[in-house]
C-alpha positions as CSV (number, residue, x, y, z in Angstrom):
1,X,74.5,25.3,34.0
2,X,71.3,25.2,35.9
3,X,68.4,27.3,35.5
4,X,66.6,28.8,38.2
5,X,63.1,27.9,38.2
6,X,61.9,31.1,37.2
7,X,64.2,32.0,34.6
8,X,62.6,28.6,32.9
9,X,59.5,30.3,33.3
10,X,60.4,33.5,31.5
11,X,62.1,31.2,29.1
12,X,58.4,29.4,28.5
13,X,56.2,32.3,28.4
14,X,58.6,33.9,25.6
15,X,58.4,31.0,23.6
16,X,54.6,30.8,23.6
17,X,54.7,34.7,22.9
18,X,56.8,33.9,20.2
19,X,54.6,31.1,18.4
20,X,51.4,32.8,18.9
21,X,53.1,35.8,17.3
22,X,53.9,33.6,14.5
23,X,50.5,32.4,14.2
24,X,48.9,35.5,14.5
25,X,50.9,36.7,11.2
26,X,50.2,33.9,8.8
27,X,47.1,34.4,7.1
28,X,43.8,32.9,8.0
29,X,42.7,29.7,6.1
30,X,41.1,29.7,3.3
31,X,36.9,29.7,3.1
32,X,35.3,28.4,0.1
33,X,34.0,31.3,-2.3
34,X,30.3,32.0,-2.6
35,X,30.4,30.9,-5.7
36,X,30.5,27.0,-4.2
37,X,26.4,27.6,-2.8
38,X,24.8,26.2,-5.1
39,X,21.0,25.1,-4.5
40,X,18.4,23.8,-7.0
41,X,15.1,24.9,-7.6
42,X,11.2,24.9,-8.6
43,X,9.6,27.6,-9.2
44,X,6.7,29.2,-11.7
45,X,7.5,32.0,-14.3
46,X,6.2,35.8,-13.3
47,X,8.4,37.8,-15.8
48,X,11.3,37.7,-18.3
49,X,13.1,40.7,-18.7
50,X,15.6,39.5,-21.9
51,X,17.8,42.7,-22.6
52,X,18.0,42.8,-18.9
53,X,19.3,39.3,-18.9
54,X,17.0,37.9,-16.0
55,X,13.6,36.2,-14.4
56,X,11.3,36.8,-12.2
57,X,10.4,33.4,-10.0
58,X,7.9,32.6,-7.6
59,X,9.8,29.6,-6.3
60,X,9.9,27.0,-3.3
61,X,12.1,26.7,-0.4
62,X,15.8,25.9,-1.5
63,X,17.0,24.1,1.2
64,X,20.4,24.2,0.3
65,X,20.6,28.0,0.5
66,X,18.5,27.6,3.6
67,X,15.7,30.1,1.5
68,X,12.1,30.4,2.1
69,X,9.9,30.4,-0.7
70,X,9.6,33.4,-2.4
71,X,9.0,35.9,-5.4
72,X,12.3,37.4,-6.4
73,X,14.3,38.5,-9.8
74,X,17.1,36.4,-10.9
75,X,19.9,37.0,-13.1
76,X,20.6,34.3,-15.4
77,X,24.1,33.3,-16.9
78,X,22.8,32.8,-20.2
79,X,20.2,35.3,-21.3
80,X,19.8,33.1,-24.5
81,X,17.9,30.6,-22.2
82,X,15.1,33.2,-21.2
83,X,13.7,32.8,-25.0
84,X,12.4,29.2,-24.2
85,X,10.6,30.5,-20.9
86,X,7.1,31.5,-20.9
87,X,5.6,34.0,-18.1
88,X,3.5,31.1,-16.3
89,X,5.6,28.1,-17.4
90,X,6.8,25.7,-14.3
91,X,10.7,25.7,-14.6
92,X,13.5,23.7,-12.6
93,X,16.9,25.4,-12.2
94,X,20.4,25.7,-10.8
95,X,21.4,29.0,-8.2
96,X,24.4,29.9,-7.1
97,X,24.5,32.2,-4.2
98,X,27.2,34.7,-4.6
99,X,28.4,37.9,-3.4
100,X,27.4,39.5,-6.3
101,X,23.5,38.1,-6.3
102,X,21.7,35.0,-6.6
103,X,22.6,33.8,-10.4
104,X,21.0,31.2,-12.0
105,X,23.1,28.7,-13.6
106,X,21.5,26.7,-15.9
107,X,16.9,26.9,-16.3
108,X,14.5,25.1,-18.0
109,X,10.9,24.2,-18.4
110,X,9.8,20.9,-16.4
């Protein structure tokens, strides 16, 4: 049997059509959550809001959220940590950047 050129044609472009079809209906790959930026800070103590469960920071730039310095509430995983924090204390911590709000992982006096 031979094909006429064109026929082989048809017979191509319906087989593309067919994989990108296939393509297009599996789902997307998957992206790393928020929950994987993580950055790590400086910053100085402004307030401590304990029932509230967070802290205020004036902070540097956290390059590996790409953040400016700034002054900005955080909330904190564990509020039990905001009772060794003074308002004016230096402090070191752990951020993760997630869809929910910067939360701050772990925080402590340097």
């Amino acid at each position: 049997m031979t094909l006429h050129p064109s026929s082989l044609a048809l017979a191509l472009v319906v087989a593309l059509a067919a994989g990108d079809a296939t393509a297009a209906a599996s789902p997307p790959a998957a992206t790393p959550p928020a929950a994987a930026h993580l950055g790590q800070g400086v910053g100085v103590v402004r307030a401590i809001d304990l029932p509230g469960g967070s802290v205020t920071l004036q902070h540097g730039p956290i390059a590996a959220l790409g953040w400016p310095g700034m002054t900005m509430p955080f909330k904190v995983k564990s509020a039990t940590a905001l009772k060794a924090l003074k308002v004016g204390q230096t402090v070191a911590f752990t951020v993760q950047d997630a869809d929910a709000g910067p939360l701050i992982l772990v925080i402590r006096a340097r």
